[in-house]
Each structure stands twice: as C-alpha cells, then as structure tokens.
C-alpha positions as CSV (number, residue, x, y, z in Angstrom):
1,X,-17.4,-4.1,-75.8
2,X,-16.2,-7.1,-73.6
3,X,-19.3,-9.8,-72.7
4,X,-18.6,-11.9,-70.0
5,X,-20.8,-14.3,-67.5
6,X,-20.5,-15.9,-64.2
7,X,-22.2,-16.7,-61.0
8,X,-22.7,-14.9,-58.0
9,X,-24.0,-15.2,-54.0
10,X,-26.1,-12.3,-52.9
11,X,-27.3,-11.8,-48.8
12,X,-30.6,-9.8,-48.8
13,X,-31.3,-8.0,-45.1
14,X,-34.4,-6.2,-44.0
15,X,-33.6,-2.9,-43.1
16,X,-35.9,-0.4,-41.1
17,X,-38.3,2.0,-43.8
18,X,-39.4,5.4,-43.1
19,X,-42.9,4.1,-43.7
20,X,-44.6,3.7,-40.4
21,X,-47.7,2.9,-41.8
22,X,-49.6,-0.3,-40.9
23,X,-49.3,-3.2,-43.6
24,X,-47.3,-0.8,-45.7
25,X,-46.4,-2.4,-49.1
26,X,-42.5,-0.8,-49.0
27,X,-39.4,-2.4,-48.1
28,X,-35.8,-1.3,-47.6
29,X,-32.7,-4.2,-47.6
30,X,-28.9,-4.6,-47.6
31,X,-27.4,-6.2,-49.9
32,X,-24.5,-8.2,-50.1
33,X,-22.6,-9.9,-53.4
34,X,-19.8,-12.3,-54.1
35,X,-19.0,-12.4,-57.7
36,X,-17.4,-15.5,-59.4
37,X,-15.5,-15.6,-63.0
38,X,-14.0,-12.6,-64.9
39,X,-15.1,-10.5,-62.6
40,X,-13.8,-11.4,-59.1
41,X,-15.4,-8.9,-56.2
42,X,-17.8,-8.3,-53.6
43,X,-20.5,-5.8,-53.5
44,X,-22.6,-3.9,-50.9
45,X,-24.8,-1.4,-51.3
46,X,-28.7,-0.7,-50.1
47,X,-32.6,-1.8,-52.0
48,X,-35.3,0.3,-51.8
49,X,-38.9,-1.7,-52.7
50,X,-42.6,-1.1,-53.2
51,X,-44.9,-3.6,-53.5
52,X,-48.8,-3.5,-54.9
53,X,-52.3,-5.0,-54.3
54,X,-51.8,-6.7,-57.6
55,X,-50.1,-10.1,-57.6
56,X,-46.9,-9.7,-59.4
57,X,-46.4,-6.1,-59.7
58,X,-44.0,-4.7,-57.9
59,X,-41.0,-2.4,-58.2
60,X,-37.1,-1.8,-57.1
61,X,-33.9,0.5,-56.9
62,X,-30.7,-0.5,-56.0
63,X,-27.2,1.4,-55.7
64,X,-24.4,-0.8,-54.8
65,X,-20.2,-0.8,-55.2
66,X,-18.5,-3.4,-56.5
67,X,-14.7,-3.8,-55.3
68,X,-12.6,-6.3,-56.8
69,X,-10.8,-7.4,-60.3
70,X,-12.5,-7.1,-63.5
71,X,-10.5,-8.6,-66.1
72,X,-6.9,-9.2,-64.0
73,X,-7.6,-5.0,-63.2
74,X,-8.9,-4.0,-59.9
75,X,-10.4,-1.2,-58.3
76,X,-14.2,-0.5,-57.8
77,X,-17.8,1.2,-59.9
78,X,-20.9,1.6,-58.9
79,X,-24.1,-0.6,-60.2
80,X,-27.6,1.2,-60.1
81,X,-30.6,-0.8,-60.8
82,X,-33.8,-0.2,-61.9
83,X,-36.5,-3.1,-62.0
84,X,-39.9,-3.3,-62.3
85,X,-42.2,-6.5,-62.4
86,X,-46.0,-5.9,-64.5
87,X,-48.3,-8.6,-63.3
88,X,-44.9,-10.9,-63.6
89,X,-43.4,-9.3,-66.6
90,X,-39.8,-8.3,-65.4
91,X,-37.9,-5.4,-66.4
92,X,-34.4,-5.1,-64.9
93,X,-31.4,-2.5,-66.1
94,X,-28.3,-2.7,-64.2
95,X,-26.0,0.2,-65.6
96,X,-22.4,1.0,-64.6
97,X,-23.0,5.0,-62.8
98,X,-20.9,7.4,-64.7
99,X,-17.7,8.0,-63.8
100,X,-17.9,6.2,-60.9
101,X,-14.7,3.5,-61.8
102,X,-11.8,3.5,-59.7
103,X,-8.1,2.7,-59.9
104,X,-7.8,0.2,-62.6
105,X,-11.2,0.5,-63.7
106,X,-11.0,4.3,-63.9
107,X,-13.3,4.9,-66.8
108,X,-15.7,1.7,-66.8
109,X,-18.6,1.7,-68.6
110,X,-21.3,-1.3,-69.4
111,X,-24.5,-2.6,-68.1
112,X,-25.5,-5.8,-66.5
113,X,-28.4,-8.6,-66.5
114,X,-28.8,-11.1,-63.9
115,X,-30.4,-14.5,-64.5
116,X,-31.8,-17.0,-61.6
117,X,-32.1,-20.3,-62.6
118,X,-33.0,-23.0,-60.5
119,X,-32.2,-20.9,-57.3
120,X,-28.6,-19.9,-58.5
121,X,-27.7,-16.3,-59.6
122,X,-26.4,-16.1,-63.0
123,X,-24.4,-12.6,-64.6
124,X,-23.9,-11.6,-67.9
125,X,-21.9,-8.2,-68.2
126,X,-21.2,-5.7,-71.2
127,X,-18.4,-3.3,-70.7
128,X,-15.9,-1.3,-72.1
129,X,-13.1,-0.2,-70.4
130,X,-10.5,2.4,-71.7
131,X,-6.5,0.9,-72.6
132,X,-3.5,2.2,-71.1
C-alpha cells in the first residue's frame, strides 16, 4: 500500500432537497475539490445531509470523481463517503468505489481520511494500485 498526504480546497453549494417540509433538518450540496501533492486533481460530485435536534449529531453521504494524476499516472475513481458525527464524535470512511479507476488508474483501490486543521483541509490517502 502507498500512503501519501496533502492539502486540498473544497467549494460546498446548497443545492435544492426533495424535502419540502418546513424547518427540515436535511440538506443537499455540490461539491467541488482541488487536490495538492501526490495526487494532482479536481473533484466534483454531490452531498446528501441530515441533521438532528441534538447538538452535534448529524450525518452525511458523498459520491464524487476525482480526475487528475495520482502518482505521475492519470485518469479518474470515484470516492464515496460515509460520515456520521455522535454528539461530536466523528466517524468519516472515504473508500475508493470498486472498479471504478480509469485509464492509468484502471484498478485503484485505497481509502481516504481528511483532517481540518486550523481552517485548512488536510488528506492522507492509502492505495494500491496494480503495475504494468
């Protein structure tokens, strides 16, 4: 497995829900990446969220595609996320979708953790990637 870290700029946009309801606690955004470091690429893809009465529990998914160079080898994979937050205990996974590499990075697998610290988003990523 390769580890490697960097930094990264991410644009979060409201987005219209299919919950009409009055003071709903869900919310849908676009999302936007530029990622610095090992792995040079931008990402789009779409969060779906769902707030709760209870201060600091909340939850979020997240599918987006990542296009760029990983390692001096370029094509695009997929990231899906899954994160909860328990009365401010977070739980994050970030895991590279199956199959889902293309050109260059035909085959990638790995998982990702994101860090904020001090406003600034940090990434540290496992993968494997097959030779040849």
């Amino acid at each position: 497995m390769n580890k490697i870290r960097g930094e990264f700029e991410v644009k979060l946009a409201p987005l219209p829900t299919h919950d009409t309801a009055k003071g709903s606690l869900l919310g849908r955004r676009s999302i936007e990446k530029q990622f610095h470091g090992e792995l040079q690429a931008i990402s789009v893809g779409e969060m779906l969220a769902a707030g709760t009465t209870v201060k600091g529990s909340a939850g979020y998914v997240a599918i987006e595609r990542v296009t760029g160079a990983l390692g001096g080898r370029t094509g695009s994979f997929v990231l899906q996320h899954s994160g909860i937050m328990n009365r401010g205990e977070p739980h994050l996974v970030i895991t590279v979708v199956p199959d889902s590499g293309t050109g260059e990075l035909t085959g990638l697998t790995g998982k990702m953790a994101i860090e904020i610290t001090q406003g600034r988003h940090f990434y540290e990523f496992e993968y494997d990637l097959p030779t040849g």
